[in-house]
C-alpha positions as CSV (number, residue, x, y, z in Angstrom):
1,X,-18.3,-27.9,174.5
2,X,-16.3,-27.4,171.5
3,X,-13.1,-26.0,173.5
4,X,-13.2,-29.2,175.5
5,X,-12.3,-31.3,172.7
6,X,-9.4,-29.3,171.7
7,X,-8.5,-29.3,175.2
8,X,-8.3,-33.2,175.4
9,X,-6.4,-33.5,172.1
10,X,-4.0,-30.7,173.5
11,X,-3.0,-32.8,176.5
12,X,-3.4,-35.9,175.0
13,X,-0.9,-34.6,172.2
14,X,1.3,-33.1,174.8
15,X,1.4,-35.7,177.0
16,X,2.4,-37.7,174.6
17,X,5.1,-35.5,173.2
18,X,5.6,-32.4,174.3
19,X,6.2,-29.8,171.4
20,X,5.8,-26.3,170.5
21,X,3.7,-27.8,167.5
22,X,0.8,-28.2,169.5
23,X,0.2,-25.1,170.9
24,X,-2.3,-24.4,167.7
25,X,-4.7,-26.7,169.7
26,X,-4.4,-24.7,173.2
27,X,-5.2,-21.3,171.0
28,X,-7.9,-23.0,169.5
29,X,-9.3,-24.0,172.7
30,X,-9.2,-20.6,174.5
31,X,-10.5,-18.9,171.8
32,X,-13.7,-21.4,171.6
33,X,-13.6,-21.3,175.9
34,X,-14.0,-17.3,175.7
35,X,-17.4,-17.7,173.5
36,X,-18.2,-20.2,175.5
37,X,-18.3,-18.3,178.4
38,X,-20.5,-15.4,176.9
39,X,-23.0,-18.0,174.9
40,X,-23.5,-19.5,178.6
41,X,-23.0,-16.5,180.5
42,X,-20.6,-17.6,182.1
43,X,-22.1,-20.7,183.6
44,X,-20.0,-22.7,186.4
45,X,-19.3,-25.6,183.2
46,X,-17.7,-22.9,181.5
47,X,-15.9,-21.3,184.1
48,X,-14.3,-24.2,185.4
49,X,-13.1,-25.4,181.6
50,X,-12.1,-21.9,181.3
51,X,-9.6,-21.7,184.5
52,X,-8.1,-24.9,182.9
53,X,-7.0,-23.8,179.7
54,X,-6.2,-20.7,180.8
55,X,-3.8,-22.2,183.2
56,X,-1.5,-23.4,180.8
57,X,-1.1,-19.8,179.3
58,X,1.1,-18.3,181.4
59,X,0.4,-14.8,183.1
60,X,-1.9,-14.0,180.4
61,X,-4.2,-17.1,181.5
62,X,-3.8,-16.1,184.9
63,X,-5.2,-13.0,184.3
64,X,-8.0,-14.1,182.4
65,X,-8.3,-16.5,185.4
66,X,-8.9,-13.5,187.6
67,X,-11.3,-11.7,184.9
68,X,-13.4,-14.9,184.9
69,X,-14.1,-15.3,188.2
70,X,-15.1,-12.0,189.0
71,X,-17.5,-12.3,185.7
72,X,-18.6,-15.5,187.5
73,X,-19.1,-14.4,191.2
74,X,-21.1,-11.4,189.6
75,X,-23.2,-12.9,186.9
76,X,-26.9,-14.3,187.6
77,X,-25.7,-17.3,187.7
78,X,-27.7,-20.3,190.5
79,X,-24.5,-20.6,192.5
80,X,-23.6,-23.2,195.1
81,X,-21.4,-23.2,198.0
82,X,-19.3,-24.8,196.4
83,X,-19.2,-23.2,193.2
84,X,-19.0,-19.9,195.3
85,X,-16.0,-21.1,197.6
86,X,-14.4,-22.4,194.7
87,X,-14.0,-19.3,192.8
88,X,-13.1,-16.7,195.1
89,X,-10.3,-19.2,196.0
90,X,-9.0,-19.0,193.0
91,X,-9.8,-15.5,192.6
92,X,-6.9,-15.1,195.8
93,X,-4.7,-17.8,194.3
94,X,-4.5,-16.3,191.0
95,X,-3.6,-12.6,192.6
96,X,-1.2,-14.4,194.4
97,X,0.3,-16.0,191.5
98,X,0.9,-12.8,190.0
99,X,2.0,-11.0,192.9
100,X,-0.7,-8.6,193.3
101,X,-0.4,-8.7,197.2
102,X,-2.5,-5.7,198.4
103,X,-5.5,-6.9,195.9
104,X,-5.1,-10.3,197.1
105,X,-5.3,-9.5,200.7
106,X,-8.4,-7.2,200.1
107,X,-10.2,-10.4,198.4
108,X,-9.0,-12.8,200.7
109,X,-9.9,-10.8,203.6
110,X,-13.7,-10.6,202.0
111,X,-13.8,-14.0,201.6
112,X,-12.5,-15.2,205.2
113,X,-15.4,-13.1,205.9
114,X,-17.7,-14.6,203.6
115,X,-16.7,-18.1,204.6
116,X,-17.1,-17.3,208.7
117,X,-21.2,-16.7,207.9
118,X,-22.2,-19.5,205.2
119,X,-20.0,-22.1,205.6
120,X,-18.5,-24.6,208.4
121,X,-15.5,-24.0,210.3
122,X,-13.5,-26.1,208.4
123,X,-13.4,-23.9,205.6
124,X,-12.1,-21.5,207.1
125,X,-8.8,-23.6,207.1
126,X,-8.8,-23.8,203.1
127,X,-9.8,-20.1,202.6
128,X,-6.4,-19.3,204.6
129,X,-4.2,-22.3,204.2
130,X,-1.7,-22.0,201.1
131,X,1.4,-21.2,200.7
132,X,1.7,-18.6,198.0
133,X,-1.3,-16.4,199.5
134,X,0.5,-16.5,202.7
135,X,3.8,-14.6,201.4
136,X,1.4,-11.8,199.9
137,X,0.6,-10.9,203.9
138,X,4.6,-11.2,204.7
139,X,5.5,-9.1,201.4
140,X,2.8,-6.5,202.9
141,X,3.8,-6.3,206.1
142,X,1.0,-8.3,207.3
143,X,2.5,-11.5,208.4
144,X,1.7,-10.3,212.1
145,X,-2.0,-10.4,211.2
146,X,-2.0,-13.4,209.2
147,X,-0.7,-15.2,212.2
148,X,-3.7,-13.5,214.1
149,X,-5.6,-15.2,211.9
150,X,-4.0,-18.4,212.0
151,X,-3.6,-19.2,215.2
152,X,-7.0,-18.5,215.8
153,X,-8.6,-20.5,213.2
154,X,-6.3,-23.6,214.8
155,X,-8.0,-22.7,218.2
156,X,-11.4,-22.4,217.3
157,X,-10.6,-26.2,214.8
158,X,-12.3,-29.1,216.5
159,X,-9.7,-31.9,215.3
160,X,-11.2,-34.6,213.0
161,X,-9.8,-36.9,209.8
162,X,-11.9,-35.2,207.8
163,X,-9.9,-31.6,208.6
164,X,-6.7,-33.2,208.8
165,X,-5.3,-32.3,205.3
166,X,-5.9,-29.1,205.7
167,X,-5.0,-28.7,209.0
168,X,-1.7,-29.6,208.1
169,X,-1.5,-27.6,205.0
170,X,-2.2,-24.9,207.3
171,X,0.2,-25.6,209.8
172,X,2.6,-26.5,207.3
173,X,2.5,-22.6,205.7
174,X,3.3,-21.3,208.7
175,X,6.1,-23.1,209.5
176,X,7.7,-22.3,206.1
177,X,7.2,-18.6,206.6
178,X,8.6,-18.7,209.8
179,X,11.2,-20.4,208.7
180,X,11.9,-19.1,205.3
181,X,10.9,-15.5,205.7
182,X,10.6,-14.8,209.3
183,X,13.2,-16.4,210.3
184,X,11.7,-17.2,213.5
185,X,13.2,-20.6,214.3
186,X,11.5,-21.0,217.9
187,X,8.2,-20.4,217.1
188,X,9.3,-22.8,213.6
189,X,10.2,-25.9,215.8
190,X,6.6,-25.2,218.0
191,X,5.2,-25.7,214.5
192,X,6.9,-28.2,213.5
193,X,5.6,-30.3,216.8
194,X,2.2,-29.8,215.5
195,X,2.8,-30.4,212.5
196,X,4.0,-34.2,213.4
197,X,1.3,-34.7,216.1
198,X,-1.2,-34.2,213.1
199,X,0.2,-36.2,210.8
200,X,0.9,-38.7,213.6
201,X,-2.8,-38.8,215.2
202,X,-3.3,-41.7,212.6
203,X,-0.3,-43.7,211.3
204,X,-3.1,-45.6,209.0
205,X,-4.0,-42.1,207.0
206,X,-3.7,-42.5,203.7
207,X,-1.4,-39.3,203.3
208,X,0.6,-40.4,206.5
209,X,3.9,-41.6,204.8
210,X,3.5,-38.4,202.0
211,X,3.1,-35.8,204.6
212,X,6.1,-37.4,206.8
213,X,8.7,-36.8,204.0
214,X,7.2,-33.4,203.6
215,X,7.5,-32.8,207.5
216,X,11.2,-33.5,206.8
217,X,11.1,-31.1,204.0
218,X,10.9,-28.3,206.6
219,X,13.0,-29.7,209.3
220,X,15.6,-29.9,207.1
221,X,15.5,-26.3,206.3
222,X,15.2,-25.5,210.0
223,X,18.4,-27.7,210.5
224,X,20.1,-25.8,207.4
225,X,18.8,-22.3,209.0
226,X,20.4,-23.0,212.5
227,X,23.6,-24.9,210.9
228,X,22.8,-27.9,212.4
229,X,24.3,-30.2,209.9
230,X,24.7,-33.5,211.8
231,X,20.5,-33.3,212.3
232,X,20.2,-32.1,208.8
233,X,22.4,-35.2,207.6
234,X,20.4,-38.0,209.7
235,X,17.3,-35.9,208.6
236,X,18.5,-36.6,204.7
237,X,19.5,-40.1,205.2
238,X,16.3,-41.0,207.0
239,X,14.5,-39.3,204.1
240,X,15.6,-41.5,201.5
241,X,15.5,-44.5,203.4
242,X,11.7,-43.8,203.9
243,X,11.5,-43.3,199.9
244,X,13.6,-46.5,199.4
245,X,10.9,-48.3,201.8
246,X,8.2,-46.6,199.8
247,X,9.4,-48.2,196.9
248,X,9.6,-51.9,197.5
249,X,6.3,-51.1,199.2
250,X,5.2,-50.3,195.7
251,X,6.6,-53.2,193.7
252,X,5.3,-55.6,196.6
253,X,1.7,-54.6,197.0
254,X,0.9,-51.3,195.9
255,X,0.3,-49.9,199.1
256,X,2.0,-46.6,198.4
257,X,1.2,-45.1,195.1
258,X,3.9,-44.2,192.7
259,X,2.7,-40.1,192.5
260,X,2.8,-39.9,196.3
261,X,7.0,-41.3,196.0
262,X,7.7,-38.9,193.2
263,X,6.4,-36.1,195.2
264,X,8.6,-37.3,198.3
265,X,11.7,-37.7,195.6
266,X,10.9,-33.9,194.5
267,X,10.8,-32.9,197.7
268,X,13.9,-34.4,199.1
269,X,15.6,-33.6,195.6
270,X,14.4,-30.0,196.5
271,X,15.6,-29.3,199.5
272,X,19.5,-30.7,198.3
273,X,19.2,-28.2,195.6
274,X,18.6,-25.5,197.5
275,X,21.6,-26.4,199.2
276,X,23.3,-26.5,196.4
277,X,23.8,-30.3,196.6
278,X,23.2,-31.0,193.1
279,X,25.2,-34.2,192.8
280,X,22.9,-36.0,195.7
281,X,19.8,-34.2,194.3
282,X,19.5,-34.9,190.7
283,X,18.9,-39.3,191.5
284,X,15.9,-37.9,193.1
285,X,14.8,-36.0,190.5
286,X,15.8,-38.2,188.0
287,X,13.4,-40.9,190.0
288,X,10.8,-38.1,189.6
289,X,10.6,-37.6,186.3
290,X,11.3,-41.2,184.8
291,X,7.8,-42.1,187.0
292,X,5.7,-38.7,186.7
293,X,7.6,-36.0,185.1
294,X,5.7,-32.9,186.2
295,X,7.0,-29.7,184.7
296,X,8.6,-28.1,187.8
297,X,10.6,-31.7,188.6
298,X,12.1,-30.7,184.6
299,X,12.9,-27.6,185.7
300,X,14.7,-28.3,188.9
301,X,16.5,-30.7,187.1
302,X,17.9,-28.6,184.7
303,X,19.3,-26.1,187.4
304,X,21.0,-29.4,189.3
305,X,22.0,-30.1,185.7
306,X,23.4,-27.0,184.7
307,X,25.1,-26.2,187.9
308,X,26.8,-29.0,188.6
309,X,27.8,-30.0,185.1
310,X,27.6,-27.4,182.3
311,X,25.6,-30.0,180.0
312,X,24.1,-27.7,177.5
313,X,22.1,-30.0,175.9
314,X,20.4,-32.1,178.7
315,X,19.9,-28.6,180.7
316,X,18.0,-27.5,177.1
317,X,16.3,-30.4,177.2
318,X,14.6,-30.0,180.7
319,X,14.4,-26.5,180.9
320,X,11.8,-26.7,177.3
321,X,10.3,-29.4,179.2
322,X,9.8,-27.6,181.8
323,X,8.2,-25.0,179.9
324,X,6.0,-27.2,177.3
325,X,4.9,-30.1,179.8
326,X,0.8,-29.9,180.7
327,X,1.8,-32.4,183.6
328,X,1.9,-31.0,187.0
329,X,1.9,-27.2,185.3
330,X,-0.6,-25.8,185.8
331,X,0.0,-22.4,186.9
332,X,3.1,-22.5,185.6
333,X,3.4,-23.8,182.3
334,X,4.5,-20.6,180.0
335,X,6.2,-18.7,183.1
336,X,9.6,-20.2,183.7
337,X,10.8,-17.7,181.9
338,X,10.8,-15.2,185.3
339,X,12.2,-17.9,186.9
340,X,14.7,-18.4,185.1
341,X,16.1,-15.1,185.1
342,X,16.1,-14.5,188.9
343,X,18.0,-17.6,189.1
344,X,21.8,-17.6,190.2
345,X,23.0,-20.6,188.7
346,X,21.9,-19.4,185.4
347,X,23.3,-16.0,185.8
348,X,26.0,-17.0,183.1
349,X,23.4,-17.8,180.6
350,X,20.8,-15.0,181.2
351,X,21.6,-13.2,177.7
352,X,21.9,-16.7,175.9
353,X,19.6,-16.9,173.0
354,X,19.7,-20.5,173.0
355,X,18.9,-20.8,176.4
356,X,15.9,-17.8,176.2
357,X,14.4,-19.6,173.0
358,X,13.1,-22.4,175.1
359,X,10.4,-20.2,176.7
360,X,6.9,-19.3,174.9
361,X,6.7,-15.7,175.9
């Protein structure tokens, strides 16, 4: 696979120093990828290089996404399970992405049904458990049928380690849309309690410590919802001492890896922000991208940055980061853009051709 190898130098280019100058590799790639795709008829090898490269293209790869895996799911192809789950998946995630609700609830509606007659239940839990699909159903004015759903899909789930993760990925998206867009805070906190006998039904799991600092994550904005600052405060404070602990856990054996502490700094970080605490946010995110650096940490960054201390240059800096950075971007590499215009603390800066000429598109 030709596109493959432009791929690799792309990211390893990228990774290495992100620039606008290598961008001539990721066009190369897609355009080798799209004859790939007819030469093999779209086989599953192509398919899945495809979706990659085509994540880092902003809503023009994400609608090639959604092109592919309809060519995919309808070609002749011998399909797995696997192959088969995989792409309609992405099929929903990718609608999702681009905010194509009513489509996306169609598909995922077909494939909830699909999944129920050829595979186990514990698929069912991944065909309805993120996030992003999950506001599509509130946006729609479905959030009372996706809760339906949910609760019983959790009935019907026979508990095991195997269905823990996304059991609590589940549970975890419907706590967040209770509390972010219901605002239903007492069906939140019953959530919440189910959320921490999960993650608690094994302090030994590997995620167990990840998934705690998350569970924080969303008590702390139930505790911001309901003004309940002293909680929220003891909530933050025990946050970073668990991150603090992570750490020397680290240096001394290993036993916690440096990813899974960058993702509880970006967390932590992410709920101050929101808060507008950008002074007690930034160390986090600071931590976060000296020791991973994904593209969305950058990002966050440069709001914290920008709101707290007018630095045009460093704010620059992170924001074309945020944009050009293959790490932890998929999805969203090429569409901060959007983002950044529907963002307050950069209302004063909207029009600012210095500030718009970070963006690719």
């Amino acid at each position: 696979m030709e596109a493959a190898v432009f791929l690799k130098e792309f990211i390893s280019q990228n990774e290495s120093c992100p620039s606008g100058q290598d961008e001539a590799l990721l066009v190369d790639a897609y355009e080798l990828v799209k004859k790939e795709l007819l030469e093999t008829s779209y086989s599953i090898e192509s398919v899945r290089l495809a979706h990659k490269i085509f994540g880092y293209l902003g809503d023009k790869g994400l609608n090639e996404r959604i092109e592919t895996m309809r060519k995919y799911l309808k070609s002749e192809q011998l399909k797995t399970l696997e192959d088969q789950f995989w792409a309609q998946w992405e099929l929903v995630d990718n609608l999702a992405l681009l905010k194509k609700y009513k489509v996306m609830i169609e598909e995922q509606k077909l494939f909830l049904a699909w999944a129920r007659e050829k595979t186990s239940a514990d698929h069912l839990l991944k065909v309805m458990f993120d996030s992003t699909q999950a506001l599509g159903w509130v946006e729609e004015g479905q959030s009372e049928e996706w809760f339906d759903i949910y609760h019983d899909i959790i009935k019907r789930t026979k508990p095991t380690p195997s269905n823990r993760h996304a059991r609590v990925l589940y549970v975890e998206t419907a706590a967040g849309v209770l509390i972010y867009h219901l605002k239903n805070y007492a069906e939140a906190v019953d959530e919440i309690e189910r959320y921490h006998n999960i993650i608690y039904e094994d302090v030994s799991w590997d995620e167990h410590i990840k998934f705690s600092i998350r569970l924080k994550s969303y008590q702390l904005g139930l505790y911001s919802a309901e003004v309940d600052w002293l909680n929220y405060e003891k909530t933050v404070n025990e946050s970073i001492l668990e991150i603090i602990n992570s750490i020397n856990k680290h240096n001394n054996d290993g036993s916690v890896s440096l990813d899974d502490i960058c993702d509880m700094a970006h967390e932590i970080g992410t709920c101050l922000m929101w808060e507008r605490r950008y002074n007690q946010a930034m160390p986090l995110f600071e931590y976060s991208i000296q020791h991973q650096g994904a593209g969305i940490t950058h990002y966050f960054y440069a709001i914290c940055v920008w709101a707290a201390q007018k630095d045009r240059p460093t704010t620059l800096k992170h924001l074309t980061l945020a944009e050009l950075k293959v790490k932890g971007n998929g999805g969203l590499r090429s569409r901060y853009k959007q983002m950044f215009s529907e963002q307050t603390e950069f209302a004063d800066v909207w029009q600012d051709e210095e500030f718009l000429s970070v963006f690719l598109s």
